[in-house]
Structures are given as structure tokens and as C-alpha cells.
N, C-alpha and C positions, 0 to 999 in steps of 0.2 A: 416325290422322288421314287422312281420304280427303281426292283430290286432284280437285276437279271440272274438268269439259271442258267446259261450257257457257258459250257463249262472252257471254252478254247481262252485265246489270249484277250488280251484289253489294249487297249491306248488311255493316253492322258491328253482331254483335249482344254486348253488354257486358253480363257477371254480378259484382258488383260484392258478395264476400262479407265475414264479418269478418275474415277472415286472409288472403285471396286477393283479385284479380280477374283472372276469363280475360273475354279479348276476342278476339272471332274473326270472318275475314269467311267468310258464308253464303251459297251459291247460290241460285237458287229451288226448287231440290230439295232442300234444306235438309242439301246437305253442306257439311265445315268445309273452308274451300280454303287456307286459313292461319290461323295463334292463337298467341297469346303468354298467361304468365299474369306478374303481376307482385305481389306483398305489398300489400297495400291498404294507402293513406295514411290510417293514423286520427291525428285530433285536432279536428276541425271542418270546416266547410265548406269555408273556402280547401285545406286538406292533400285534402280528399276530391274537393274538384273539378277541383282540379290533375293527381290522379293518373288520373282518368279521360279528363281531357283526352286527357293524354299518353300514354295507352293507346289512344284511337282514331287518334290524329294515325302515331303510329308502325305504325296497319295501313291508314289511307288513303292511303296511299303504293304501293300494291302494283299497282299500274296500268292498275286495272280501273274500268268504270262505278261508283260508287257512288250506290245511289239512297235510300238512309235510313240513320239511326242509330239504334238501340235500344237502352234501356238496363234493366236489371234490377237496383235496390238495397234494400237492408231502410229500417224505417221507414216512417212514415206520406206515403205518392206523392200528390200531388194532380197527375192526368196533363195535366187541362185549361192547368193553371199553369206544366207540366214543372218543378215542384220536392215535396222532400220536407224532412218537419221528423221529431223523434225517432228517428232512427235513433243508435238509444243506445251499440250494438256499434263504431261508428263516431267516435261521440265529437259528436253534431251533434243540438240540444235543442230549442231552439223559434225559433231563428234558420235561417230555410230555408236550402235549397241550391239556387240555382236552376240547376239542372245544361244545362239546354235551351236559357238565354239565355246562359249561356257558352261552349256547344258551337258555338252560331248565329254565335258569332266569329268562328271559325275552322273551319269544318266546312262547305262547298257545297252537303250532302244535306241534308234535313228528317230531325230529332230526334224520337224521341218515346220517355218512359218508365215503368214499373209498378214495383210492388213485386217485387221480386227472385224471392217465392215463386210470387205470381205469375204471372209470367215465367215459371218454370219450370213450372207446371202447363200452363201454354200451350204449353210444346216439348212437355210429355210426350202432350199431345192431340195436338196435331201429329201424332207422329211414330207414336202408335198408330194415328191415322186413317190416316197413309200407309202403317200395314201392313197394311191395312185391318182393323181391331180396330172392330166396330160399336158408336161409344159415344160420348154427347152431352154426361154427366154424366161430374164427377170430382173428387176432391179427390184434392191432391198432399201429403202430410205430409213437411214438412221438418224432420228435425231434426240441426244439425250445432251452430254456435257460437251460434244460436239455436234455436226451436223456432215454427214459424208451418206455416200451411194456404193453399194454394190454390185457390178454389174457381171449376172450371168450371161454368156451366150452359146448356146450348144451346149448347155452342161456345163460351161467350164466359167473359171476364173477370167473376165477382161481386166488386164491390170495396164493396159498401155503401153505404150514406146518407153517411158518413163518411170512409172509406176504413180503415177497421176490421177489414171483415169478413176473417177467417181468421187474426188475433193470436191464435189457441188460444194462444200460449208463456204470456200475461198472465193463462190462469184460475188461480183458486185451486189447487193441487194439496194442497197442506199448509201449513194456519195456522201452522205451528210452525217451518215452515222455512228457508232461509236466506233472506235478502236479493237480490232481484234487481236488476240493473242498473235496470230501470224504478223502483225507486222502493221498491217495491210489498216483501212476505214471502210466501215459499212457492208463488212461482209455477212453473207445470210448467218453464218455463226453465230456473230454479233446483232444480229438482230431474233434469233426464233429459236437458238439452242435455250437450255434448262436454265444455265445459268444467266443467258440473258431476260429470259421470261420471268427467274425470280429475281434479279435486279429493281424488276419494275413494279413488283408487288411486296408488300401492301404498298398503298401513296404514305402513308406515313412513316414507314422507314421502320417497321417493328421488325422483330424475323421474318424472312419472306424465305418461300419454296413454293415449289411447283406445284406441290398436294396442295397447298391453300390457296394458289392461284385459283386451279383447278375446280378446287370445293367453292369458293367462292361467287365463280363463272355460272357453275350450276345453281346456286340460289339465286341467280340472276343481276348479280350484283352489275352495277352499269360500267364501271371502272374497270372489274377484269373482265369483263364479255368485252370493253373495246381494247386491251390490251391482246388478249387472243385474236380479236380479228384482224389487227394487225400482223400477226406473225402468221394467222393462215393466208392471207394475202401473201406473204410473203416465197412460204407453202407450198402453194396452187400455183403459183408463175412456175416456180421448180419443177412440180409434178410435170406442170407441160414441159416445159425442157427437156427434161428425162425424157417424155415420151416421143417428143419430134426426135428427140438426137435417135433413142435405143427402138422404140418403135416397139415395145418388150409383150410378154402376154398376161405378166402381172405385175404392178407398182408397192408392193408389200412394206407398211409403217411399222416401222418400229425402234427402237433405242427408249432410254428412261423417260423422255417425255410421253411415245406412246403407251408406255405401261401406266402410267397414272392416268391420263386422257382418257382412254379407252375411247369407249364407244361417242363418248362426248367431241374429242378429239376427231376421231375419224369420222363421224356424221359432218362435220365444221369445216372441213376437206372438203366430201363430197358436194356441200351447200357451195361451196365456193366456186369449184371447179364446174357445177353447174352454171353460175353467174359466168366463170370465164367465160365459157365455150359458147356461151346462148348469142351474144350476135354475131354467132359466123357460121354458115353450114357447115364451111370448110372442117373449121376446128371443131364443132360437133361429130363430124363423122371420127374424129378420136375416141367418142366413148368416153371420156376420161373418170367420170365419177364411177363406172364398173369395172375398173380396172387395177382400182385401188384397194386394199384388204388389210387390216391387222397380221400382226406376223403371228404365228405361231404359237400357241402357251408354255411348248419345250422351250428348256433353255440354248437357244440357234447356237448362241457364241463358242459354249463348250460340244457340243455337237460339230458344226461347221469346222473348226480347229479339227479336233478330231477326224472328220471326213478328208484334211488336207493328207494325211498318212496313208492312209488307204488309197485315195487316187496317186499321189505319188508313187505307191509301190506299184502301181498297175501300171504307170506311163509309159 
């Protein structure tokens, strides 16, 4: 965690995940000057408003200007509204949350919030523009306790007609397959997020996670190396999708599966995405396995959030 020296105002930007939320205040150089992470309140809108509340309230205290809040959570954002409805990992259906007219209580800075993945597509532009990485375009592929897309273009936020665009978790993956939290059978969710990866591991039904899948895969073990290549199979059809739909100049992984993966992960991608593409010129001339990257080691979520305030004020 760096410790910034710039003495003007701050923001609070809030990543609001399904088993976590980190809330951090931001400089204008977009380091983290202080952060807290606390277990997200799921069961509805009162448990999930409550806990954010009390996630900014306890770093607006820290003695500095604060001049915005932002916030980044899954689910369908209506920003104009500052609420969201279906964010299903959470437990919150077609009864909104209006997170922005609660915050407006108790909070002196102006609010403003996006979809979580979002949010983080917007740190990870961010923070490759401030290294200077020349690039306008981008999709952020999340996948941890969900599985969703963020989609930059020109810099900015694509959120759709609806607020839709980048739900890749909701396509079909496999008619056959389980149940997902939406509703819906066979969604990529349901097949390649965290929680369905550790469903599958170990076979004997001991505790299973993602780190043991993981560690496991790497020893070579047969079982989870064919559980993995199932999900990057699943993966690499996405990553094309993405790329025919957005056509973008970088595919950037990340969410809690990437962080345990790492390099193992993203090398598994690119192996695949090579096998896609190999008999077709066509779909070779994509590039697709250099196009793809680990996200960033800052934390995008509270960054991204935070970068929602700033561009707001300038709109």
C-alpha cells in the first residue's frame, strides 16, 4: 500500500465483491493512502447498503478533503438513478438499492456508481494510461465469484442501451449444464467462475477452493489439469467473442480466479487461444493470444470507482 504526500483532497473509491468489499481513499495520482477490506453484507438491499455505508463512513474520518464517493458493485447499475437491481451474488432481485440516496445522508462529498466490472476496467485504463500504455480501447475480463466484461471505448464506460452490455457470465456456455444463480442452465458463470471451479475440486468432496485446485493443476495432477481445461475451453470461445464483437487493443484477466492462477492461468488462455485460432487464417489474423494480459497488481476495483468521480466532475 503506498502512502501518498499530496496534500489537496481525496475520494473514497468502494469495490463492492461477492465475498469481499475493499474501500480505499485515492489521491489524484491514484495512489491508495488508506483501505480497509471488510466480508460483504449479502441478503438484500438493507444488509448490502448498510455494509457499504459503513465501509465509507469508517474511511471518511481520516482527515483529509473529501471530494467524491465511488462506488463499484455487480448487478444491473442504473448510474443516472445511483441504484442497482439483480445483483444475484448479493442476494438483491428486482427491488433496487438505492445506494447514492443513502450515502447522500450521511456522506458531504457527491456519490456516483457503476458496475463493479466496470469500475475496474476504468482503473485498469487508468492506470495503463498513466504508464503511458497508448490505448483507447479495452475489455477487462472478470472472472472470480462471478464472471462479467468491462467494456472501454474511447476512454469511456460502454454500459449499453440497458445497462447489459459486458454480462458475458449470462451466455449460454452449455445447455446441459448446471444451474446458475440467474435463473437461467449452462451459463459460462456456471461453468468457469470460482465457485463453480471449486465445486469440482477435489473429486472426493473434502474442502475444495480455487488455491487447491490451482496448486494441484500445477503438480500435474490429471484430474485438475482436466477440470481447468475445461473451463479455459470455455474461456477462449469468450475471449474470441469479445474480440469479434469489441475488436478492442487489449483483453486484460482479471477477477479472484486470476489472482490465484496467475501466470499458470493466463499461459492456459493463451495455449488455447492458439489451438482456437490455428485452423483458420481468418481468425489468426486476430492475434488473439497477444492480446491478452493479467490485469494490473494495483488494486483496479477501488481505483476504477474512484476514477468514476473525477470523470463525472469533468463531464
Amino acid at each position: 500500500m503506498s502512502q501518498a504526500t499530496d496534500p489537496g483532497g481525496v475520494v473514497i473509491g468502494v469495490d463492492v465483491g461477492g465475498t469481499k468489499t475493499h474501500a480505499a481513499v485515492i489521491d489524484r495520482h491514484l495512489n491508495v493512502v488508506t483501505d480497509l477490506t471488510v466480508p460483504t453484507q449479502i441478503g438484500g438491499v438493507d444488509q448490502v447498503g448498510a455494509g457499504i455505508v459503513s465501509a465509507v463512513a469508517a474511511l471518511e474520518s481520516n482527515g483529509r478533503q473529501l471530494t467524491g464517493v465511488g462506488i463499484g458493485l455487480p448487478g444491473i447499475v442504473d448510474s443516472s438513478a445511483g441504484s442497482v437491481r439483480h445483483a444475484f451474488n448479493l442476494g438483491i432481485g428486482e427491488d433496487a438499492l438505492d445506494i447514492v440516496s443513502r450515502l447522500n445522508t450521511t456522506v458531504s462529498a457527491p456519490c456516483w456508481i457503476a458496475n463493479d466490472v466496470d469500475a475496474a476496467a476504468l482503473g485498469v485504463y487508468e492506470i495503463l494510461r498513466r504508464d503511458n500504455c497508448a490505448l483507447q480501447d479495452l475489455v477487462f475480463l472478470s472472472i472470480g465469484t462471478g464472471i462479467a466484461a468491462g467494456v472501454i471505448l474511447g476512454g469511456r464506460i460502454y454500459q449499453g442501451n440497458r445497462g447489459f452490455a459486458g454480462e458475458i457470465g449470462h451466455f449460454l456456455a452449455d445447455p446441459d449444464g448446471p444451474q446458475c444463480a440467474c435463473g437461467l442452465r449452462g451459463c459460462l458463470e456456471a461453468m468457469a467462475s470460482g465457485p463453480a471451479l471449486a465445486r469440482q475440486w477435489p473429486p472426493s468432496g473434502e474442502h475444495s477452493s480455487v488455491e487447491a485446485l490451482f496448486a494441484a493443476a500445477g503438480r500435474g495432477d490429471d484430474a485438475a489439469t482436466l477440470i481447468l481445461e475445461r473451463a479455459v475451453e470455455h474461456l477462449t470461445r469468450t475471449i474470441q467473442l469479445l474480440a469479434l464483437t469489441f475488436d478492442v487493443d487489449r483483453i486484460v484477466i482479471g477477477g479472484g480466479v486470476a489472482d490465484v492462477g496467475g501466470s499458470l492461468l493466463i499461459d492456459a488462455l493463451r495455449q488455447g487461444l492458439h489451438r482456437l485460432q490455428s485452423p483458420s487464417p481468418w481468425t489468426r489474423a486476430l492475434n488473439l493470444p497477444d492480446r491478452i494480459m493479467l490485469k494490473p497488481t494495483e488494486p483496479v476495483g477501488v481505483i476504477g470507482a474512484a476514477a468514476l468521480t473525477r470523470r463525472s466532475r469533468s463531464a
